[in-house]
C-alpha positions in Angstrom: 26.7 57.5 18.5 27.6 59.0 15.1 31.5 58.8 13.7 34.0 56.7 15.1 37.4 58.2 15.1 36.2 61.0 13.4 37.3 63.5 16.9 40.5 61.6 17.0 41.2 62.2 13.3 40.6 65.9 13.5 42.4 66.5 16.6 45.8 64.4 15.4 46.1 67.2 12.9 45.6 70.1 14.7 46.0 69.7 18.7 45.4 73.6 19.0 41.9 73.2 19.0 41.3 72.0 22.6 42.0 73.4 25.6 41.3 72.9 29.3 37.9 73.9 30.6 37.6 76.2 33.3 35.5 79.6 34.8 37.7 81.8 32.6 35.8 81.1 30.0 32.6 82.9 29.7 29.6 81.5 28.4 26.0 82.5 28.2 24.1 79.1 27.1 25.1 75.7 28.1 23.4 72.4 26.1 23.5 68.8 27.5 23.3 66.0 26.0 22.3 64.0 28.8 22.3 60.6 27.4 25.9 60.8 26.9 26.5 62.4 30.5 24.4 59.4 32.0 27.1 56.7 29.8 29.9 58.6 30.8 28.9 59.3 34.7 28.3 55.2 34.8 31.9 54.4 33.3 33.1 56.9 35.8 31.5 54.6 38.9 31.3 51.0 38.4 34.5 50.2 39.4 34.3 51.5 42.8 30.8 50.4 43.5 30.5 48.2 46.5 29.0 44.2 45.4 25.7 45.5 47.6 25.1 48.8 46.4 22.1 50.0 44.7 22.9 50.7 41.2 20.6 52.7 39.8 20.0 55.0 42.8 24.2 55.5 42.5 23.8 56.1 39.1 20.9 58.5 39.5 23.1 60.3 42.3 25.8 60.7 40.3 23.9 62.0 37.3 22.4 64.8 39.1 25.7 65.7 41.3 27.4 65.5 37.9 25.1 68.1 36.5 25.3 70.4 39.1 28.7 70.4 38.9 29.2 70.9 35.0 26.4 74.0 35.4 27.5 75.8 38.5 31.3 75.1 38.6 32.9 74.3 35.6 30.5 76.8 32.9 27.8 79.2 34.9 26.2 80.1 31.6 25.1 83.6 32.1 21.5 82.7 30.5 20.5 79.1 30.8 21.4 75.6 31.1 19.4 73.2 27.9 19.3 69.8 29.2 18.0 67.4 26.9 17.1 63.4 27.0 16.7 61.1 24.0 13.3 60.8 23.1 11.7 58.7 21.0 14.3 58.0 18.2 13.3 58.0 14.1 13.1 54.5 12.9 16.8 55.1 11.0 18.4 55.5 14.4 16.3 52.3 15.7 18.1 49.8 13.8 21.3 50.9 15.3 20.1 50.5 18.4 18.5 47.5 18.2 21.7 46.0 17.1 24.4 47.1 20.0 21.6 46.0 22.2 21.3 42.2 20.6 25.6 42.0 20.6 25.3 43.8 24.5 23.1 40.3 25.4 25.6 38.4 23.8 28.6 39.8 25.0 27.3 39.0 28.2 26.6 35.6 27.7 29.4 34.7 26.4 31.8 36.3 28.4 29.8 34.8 31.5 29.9 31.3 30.0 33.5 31.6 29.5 34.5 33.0 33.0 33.0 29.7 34.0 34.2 27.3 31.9 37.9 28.5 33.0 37.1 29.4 36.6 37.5 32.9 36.5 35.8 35.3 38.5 32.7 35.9 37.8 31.6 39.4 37.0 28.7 41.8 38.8 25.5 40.9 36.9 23.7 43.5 38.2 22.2 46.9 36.5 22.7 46.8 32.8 22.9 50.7 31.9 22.6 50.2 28.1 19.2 49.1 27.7 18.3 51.3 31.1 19.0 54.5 28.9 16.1 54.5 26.6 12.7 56.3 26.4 10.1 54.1 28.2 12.2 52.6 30.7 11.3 53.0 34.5 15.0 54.1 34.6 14.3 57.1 32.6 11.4 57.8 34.5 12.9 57.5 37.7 16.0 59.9 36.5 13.7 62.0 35.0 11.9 63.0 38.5 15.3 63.1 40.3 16.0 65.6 37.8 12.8 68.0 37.7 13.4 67.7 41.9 17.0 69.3 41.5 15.9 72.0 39.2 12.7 72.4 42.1 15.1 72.7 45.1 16.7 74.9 42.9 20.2 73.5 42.9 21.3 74.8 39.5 22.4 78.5 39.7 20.4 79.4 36.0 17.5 79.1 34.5 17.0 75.1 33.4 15.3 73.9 30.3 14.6 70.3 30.7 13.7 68.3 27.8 12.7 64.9 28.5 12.6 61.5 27.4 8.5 62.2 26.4 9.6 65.1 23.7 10.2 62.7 20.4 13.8 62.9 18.9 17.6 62.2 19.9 18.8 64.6 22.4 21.3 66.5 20.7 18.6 67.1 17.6 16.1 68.6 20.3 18.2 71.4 21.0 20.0 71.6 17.4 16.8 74.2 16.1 17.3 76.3 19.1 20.8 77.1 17.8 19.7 77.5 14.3 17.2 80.0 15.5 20.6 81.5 18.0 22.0 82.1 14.8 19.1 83.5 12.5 18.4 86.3 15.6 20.6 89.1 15.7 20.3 89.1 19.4 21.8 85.8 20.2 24.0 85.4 17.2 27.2 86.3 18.9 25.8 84.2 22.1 28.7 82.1 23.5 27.6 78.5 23.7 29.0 75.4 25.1 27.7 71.9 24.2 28.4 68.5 26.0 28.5 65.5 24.1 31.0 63.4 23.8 29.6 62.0 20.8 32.0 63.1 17.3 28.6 63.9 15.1 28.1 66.4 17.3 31.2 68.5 15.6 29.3 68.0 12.1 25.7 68.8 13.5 27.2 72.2 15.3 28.5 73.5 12.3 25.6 73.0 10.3 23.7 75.3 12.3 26.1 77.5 11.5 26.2 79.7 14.3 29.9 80.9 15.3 31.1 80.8 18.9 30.4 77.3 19.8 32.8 75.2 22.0 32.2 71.2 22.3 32.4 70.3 26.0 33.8 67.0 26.7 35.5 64.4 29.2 39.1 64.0 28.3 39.6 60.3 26.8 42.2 58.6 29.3 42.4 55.8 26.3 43.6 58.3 23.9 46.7 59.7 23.4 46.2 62.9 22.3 43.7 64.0 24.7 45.2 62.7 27.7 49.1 64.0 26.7 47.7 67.7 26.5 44.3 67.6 28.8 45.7 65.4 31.6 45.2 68.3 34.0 41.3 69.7 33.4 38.4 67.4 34.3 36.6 69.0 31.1 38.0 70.4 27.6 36.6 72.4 24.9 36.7 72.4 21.5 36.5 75.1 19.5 34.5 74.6 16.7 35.7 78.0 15.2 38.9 76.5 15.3 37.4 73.1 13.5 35.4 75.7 10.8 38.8 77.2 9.6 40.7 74.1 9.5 37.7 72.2 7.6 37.5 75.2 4.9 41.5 75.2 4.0 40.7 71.3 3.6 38.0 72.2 1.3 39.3 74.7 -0.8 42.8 73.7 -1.2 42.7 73.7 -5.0 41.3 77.1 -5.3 43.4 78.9 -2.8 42.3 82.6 -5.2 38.2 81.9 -5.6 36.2 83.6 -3.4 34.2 80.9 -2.0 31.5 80.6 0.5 32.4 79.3 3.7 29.0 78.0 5.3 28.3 76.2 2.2 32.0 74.3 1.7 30.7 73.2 5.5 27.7 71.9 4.4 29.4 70.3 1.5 32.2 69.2 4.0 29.1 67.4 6.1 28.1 65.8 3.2 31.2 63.9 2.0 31.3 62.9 5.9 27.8 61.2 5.6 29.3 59.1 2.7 32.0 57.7 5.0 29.3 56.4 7.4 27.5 57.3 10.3 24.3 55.8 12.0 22.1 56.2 9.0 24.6 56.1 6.0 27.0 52.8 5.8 30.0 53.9 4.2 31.7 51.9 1.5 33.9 49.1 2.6 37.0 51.0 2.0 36.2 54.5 2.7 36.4 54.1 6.4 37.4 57.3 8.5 39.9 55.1 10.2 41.4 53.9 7.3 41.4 57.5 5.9 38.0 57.3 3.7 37.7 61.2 4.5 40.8 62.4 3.0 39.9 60.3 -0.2 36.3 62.4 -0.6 38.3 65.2 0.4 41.3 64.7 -2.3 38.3 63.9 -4.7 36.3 66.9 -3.7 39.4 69.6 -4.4 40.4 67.6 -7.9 36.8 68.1 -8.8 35.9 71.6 -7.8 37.4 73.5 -10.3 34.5 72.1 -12.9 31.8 72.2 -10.5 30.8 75.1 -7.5 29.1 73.1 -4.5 28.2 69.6 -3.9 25.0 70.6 -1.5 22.5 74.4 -2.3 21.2 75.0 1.0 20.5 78.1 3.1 18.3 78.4 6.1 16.4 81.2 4.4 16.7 81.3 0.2 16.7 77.8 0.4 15.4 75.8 3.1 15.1 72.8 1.3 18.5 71.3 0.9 19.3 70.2 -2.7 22.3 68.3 -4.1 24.1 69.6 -7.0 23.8 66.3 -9.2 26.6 66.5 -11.8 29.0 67.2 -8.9 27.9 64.3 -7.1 27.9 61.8 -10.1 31.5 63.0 -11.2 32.2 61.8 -7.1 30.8 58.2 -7.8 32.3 58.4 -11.3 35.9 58.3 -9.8 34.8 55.9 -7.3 34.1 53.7 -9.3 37.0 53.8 -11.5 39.3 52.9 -8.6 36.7 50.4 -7.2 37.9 46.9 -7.7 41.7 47.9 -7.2 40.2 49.8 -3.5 38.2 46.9 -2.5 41.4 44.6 -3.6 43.4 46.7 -1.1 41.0 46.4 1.5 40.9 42.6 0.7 44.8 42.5 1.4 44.9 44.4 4.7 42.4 41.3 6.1 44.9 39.2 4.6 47.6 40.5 6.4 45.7 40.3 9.6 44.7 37.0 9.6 48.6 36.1 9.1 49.3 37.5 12.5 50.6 40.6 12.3 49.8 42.7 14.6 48.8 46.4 15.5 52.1 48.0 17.7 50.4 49.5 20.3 48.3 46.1 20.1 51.1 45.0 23.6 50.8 48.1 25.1 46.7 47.8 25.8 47.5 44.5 26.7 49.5 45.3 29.2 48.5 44.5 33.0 45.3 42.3 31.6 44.4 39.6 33.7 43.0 36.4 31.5 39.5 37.5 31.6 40.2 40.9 30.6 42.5 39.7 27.5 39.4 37.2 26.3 37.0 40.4 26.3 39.3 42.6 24.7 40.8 40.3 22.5 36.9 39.4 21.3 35.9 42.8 20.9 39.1 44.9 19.7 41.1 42.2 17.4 40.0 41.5 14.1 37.7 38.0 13.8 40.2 36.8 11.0 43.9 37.4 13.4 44.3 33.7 14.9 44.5 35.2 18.6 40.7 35.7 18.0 38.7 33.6 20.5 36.2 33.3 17.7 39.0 32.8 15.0 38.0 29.3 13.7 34.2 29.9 13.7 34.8 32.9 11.3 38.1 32.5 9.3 36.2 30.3 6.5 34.5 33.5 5.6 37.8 35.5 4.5 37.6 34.0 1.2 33.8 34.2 0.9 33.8 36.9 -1.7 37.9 37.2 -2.8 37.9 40.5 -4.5 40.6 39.1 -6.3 38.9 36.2 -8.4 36.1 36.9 -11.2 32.8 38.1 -10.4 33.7 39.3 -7.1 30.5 42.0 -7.4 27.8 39.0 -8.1 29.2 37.4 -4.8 29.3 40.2 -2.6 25.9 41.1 -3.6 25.2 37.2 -2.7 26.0 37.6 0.5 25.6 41.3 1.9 22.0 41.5 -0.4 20.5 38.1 -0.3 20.8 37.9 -3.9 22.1 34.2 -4.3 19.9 32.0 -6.4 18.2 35.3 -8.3 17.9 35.0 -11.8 19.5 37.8 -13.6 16.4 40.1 -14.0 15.3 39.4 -9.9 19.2 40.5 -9.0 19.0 43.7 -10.9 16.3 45.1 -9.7 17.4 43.6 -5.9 20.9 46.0 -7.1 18.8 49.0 -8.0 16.6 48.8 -5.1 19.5 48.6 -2.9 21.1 52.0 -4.9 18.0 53.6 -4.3 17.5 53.4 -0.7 21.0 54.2 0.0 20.7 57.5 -1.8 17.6 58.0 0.2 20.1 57.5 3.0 21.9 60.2 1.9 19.3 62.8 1.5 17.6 61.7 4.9 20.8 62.2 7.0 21.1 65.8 4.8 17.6 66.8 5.4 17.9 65.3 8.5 20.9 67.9 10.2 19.7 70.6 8.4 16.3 70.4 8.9 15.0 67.9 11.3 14.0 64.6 10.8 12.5 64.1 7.8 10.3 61.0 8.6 10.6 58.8 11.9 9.1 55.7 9.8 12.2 55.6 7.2 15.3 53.5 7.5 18.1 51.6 5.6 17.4 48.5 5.0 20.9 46.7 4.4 23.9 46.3 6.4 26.6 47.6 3.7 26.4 50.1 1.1 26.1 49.2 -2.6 29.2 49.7 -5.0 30.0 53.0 -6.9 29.8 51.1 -10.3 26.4 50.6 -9.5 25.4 53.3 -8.0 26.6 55.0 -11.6 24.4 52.9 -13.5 21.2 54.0 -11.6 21.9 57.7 -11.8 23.0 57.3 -15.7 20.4 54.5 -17.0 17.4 55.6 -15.0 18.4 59.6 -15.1 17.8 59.3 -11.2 17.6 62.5 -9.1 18.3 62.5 -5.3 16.6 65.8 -5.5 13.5 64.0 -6.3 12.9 61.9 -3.6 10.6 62.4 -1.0 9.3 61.4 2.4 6.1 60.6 4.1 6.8 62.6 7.2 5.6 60.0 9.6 5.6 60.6 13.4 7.6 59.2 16.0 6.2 56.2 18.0 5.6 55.6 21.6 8.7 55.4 24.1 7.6 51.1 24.6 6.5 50.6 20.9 10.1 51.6 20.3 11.8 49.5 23.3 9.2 46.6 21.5 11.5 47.9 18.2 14.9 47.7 19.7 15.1 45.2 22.3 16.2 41.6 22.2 14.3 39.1 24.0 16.7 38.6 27.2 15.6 42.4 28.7 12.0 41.5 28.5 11.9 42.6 31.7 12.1 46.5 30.6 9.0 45.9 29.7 5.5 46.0 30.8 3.7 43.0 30.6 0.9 43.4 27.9 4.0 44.7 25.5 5.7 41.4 26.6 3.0 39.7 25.4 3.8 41.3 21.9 7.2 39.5 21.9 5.7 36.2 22.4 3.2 36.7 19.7 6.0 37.3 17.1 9.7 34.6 18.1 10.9 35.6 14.7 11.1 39.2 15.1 13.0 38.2 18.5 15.9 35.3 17.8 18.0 34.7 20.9 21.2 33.8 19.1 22.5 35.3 15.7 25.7 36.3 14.2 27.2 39.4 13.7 28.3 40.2 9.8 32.3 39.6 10.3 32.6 40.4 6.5 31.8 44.0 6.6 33.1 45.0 10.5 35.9 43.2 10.5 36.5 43.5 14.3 33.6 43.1 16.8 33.0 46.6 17.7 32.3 47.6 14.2 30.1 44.5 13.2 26.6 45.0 13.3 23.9 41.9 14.2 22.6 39.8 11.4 19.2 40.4 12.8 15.9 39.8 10.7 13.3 42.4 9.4 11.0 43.6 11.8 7.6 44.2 10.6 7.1 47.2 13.1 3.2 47.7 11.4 2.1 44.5 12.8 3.9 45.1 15.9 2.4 47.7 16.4 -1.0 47.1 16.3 -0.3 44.0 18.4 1.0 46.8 21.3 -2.2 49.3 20.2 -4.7 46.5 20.8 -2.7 45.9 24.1 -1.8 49.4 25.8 -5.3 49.8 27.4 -4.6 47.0 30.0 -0.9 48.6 31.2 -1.1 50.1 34.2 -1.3 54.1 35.3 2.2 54.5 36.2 3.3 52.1 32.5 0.4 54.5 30.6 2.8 58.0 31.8 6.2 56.1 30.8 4.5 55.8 26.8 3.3 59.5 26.4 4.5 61.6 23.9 5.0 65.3 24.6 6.0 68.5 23.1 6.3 69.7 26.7 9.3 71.6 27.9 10.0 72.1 31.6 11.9 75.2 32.8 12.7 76.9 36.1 14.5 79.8 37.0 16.4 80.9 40.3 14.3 80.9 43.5 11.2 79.3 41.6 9.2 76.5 43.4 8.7 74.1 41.1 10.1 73.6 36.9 6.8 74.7 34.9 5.9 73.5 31.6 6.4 75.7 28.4 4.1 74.6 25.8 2.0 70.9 25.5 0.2 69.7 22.3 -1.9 66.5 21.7 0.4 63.6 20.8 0.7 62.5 17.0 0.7 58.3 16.5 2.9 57.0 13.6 1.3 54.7 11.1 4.5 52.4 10.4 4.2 50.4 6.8 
């Protein structure tokens, strides 16, 4: 789900880089990222669902029809269509997951148990698409056949590559190497290409293949302003990520407007600084979020400190595949972070203040607007910030605004306290919990890097924290221990099974997604599967952008557990957990999509 805000943030400065999407654009390759399009097509159809439909099989429907459409009417690549499916995700990605799942369960709870308490409707609790969406699911499986029967009846105008939810790996990474490889061949370089996502991090990934000629094919956002004032007449718009290129490198090289200067590296450099204002794999810092303009302050920092230093990140596809991160440039980056630390986090610290005294956002009315009582208690929950008394939940968490008080002394012992576990550690025990901490967020760094650049680096890795440490202490560790991001490394472990990872991500309450022996593996291990918790208030702030206080998962044992289970599934469960390198494709006036390539499965050994 990558950067919120970040397509918003890009588009209020320059508006020029979208326009309507329609046949008079040519294209010659079209990518889908078909998780997305699944979300999307469902947000499109609930509301007109009859009570006693059948909401998968609408869903399914409207999928396909969907498809069609975007391939036949709105691009007709001149090649092919790419449509890929999530597959198994890296472990990194996991924890994401397995978080909006946990606050999907109790969203719905809550909201049910309050419609009833105040004898308001109650809502449709039918088909749940979020946990539906996933590798493993009969869902999947059942889309997935629906799908591979279009492409046989031959209802898509091109040639179709199908890459389903057995190929390991997110769906917009399975089709990233393609375009790398579009760009390294001289034949395809100049190749037009369109992407849908709707996802931001696609922008970022895109232009780190660095092929040119790339648009980003999205819905138009009827919630958002800017979209909807100048795309209010196309179904479909498409940015131009030529456009985005230009406008990113006069961001990047403002303070040396005269020096010839590489323009796919200031991207990659660009994509860097992004990853340090959070995504799914690195937390940002608590006051350098893109919303609250954290990427114009690693911009500003980036110009001030160019002149001393060349490029943050030494990469190229060829000369040197490995990326590697210019160190000095980065430590002079925490350096002045860390100056400015306490007074930034004081700032932040304020802003909450002024929340929770009752002011209010202005267009805060304007959403309101219309909302029935029900409608005003989920939005409310989800949209206004815990610590604002019009909070449903304002008197359960308002005692924890002054948990930490960046504006008392030792501020950095308590937020470590709470964000790290550290209370009660002797001096020594909360040092090395600090360093540790420092350490595997610079691994979360590199992996993201390594990650867009090159494909995922290991599926086993993952953060292990909700929030990032502080800059003052991420200078210590690079200074007193000489540490080198360039120095660490990765075990390369393989992805898991499509229902080893449902067993990873899913909360107790959609047991049901699963077969019955990898049920059994729930009921084996309660504590890996609470079914209440809290969300962390302190470093979200509003619902939405909270994650689930959730405890470690030790996925090894877990594992095994499912391993020592999996013979007794049944035939039909067996096919849903394969791993594949297979490819389907089909081609105009062929009978039936054919496989490209299949290799033997690899099985991760998870520590």
């Amino acid at each position: 789900m990558g950067i919120p805000t970040f397509f918003r943030s890009i588009l209020q400065k320059n508006r020029s880089i979208i326009r309507g999407a329609d046949r008079s654009v040519p294209f010659d390759v079209l990518f889908i990222d078909f998780n997305s399009l699944i979300y999307n097509t469902w947000y499109k159809i609930r509301a007109g669902l009859p009570a006693d439909a059948d909401r998968q099989a609408a869903l399914i429907e409207e999928t396909i029809r969907t498809t069609c459409e975007m391939i036949n009417d709105v691009v007709a690549p001149k090649q092919y269509a790419y449509i890929s499916m999530d597959g198994s995700a890296p472990r990194a990605k996991m924890v994401q997951q397995r978080s909006r799942r946990y606050k999907s369960v109790q969203m719905k709870e809550l909201f049910q148990k309050k419609r009833k308490e105040m004898g308001w409707p109650a809502t449709e609790d039918g088909f749940d698409p979020s946990p539906n969406i996933c590798p493993g699911t009969l869902f999947m499986e059942k889309l997935s056949r629906a799908l591979q029967k279009a492409m046989a009846q031959d209802r898509f105008g091109c040639r179709v590559i199908l890459s389903d939810s057995s190929m390991p790996g997110e769906g917009e990474h399975k089709f990233l190497e393609r375009l790398r490889r579009m760009h390294r061949d001289p034949a395809s370089t100049r190749d037009a290409v369109a992407v849908y996502s709707p996802d931001a991090d696609m922008i970022s990934l895109c232009l780190l293949t660095h092929k040119s000629s790339i648009s980003i094919m999205r819905m138009p956002d009827e919630k958002s302003l800017h979209e909807s004032r100048f795309c209010h007449d196309f179904k479909y718009i498409y940015c131009s990520l030529d456009l985005v290129r230009r406008d990113f490198y006069n961001e990047m090289t403002r303070a040396r407007p005269s020096v010839p200067v590489d323009e796919l590296r200031v991207l990659t450099d660009y994509n860097l600084l992004l990853m340090m204002v959070g995504n799914d794999f690195v937390p940002s810092l608590p006051y350098l979020k893109i919303r609250a303009g954290g990427l114009d302050t690693m911009i500003g920092l980036y110009n001030e400190l160019s002149g001393a230093h060349r490029y943050l990140v030494d990469y190229h596809p060829i000369h040197q595949p490995e990326p590697r991160v210019d160190e000095r440039f980065f430590r002079a980056i925490v350096a002045r972070l860390a100056r400015t630390e306490e007074a930034d986090m004081r700032k932040m610290h304020a802003l909450c203040l002024r929340e929770a005294s009752g002011e209010s956002a202005p267009h805060r009315a304007r959403n309101e607007l219309g909302m029935d009582a029900a409608e005003l208690f989920e939005s409310r929950f989800q949209h206004l910030s815990f610590f604002h008394p019009d909070h449903p939940e304002h008197a359960r968490y308002a005692p924890l605004l002054d948990r930490i008080d960046y504006g008392r002394p030792a501020w950095k012992r308590r937020y470590y306290d709470y964000f790290f576990g550290c209370a009660g550690l002797d001096e020594d025990a909360y040092r090395r919990t600090v360093t540790e901490a420092v350490i595997n967020y610079f691994e979360s760094i590199v992996f993201t890097l390594r990650y867009y650049l090159r494909g995922c680096p290991d599926y086993a890795w993952h953060y292990r924290y909700r929030v990032s440490p502080l800059p003052s202490d991420m200078l210590t560790v690079l200074d007193r221990f000489s540490f080198s991001l360039n120095s660490i490394s990765f075990l390369g472990s393989a992805p898991v099974e499509p229902i080893l990872q449902l067993l990873l991500i899913l909360p107790p309450q959609m047991r049901h997604l699963l077969p019955a022996k990898a049920r059994e593996v729930m009921d084996l291990f309660p504590e890996a599967y609470p079914k209440t918790f809290d969300v962390d208030a302190l470093a979200g702030f509003k619902y939405i952008y909270s994650e689930a206080i959730l405890p470690e998962m030790d996925a090894g044992r877990i594992r095994d557990a499912f391993h020592g289970r999996a013979a007794g599934m049944t035939r039909d469960e067996k096919h849903r957990n394969t791993i594949s390198t297979r490819l389907l494709t089909s081609k105009p006036g062929t009978a039936t999509p054919r496989p490209v390539v299949a290799r033997k499965p690899r099985f991760v050994r998870l520590n």
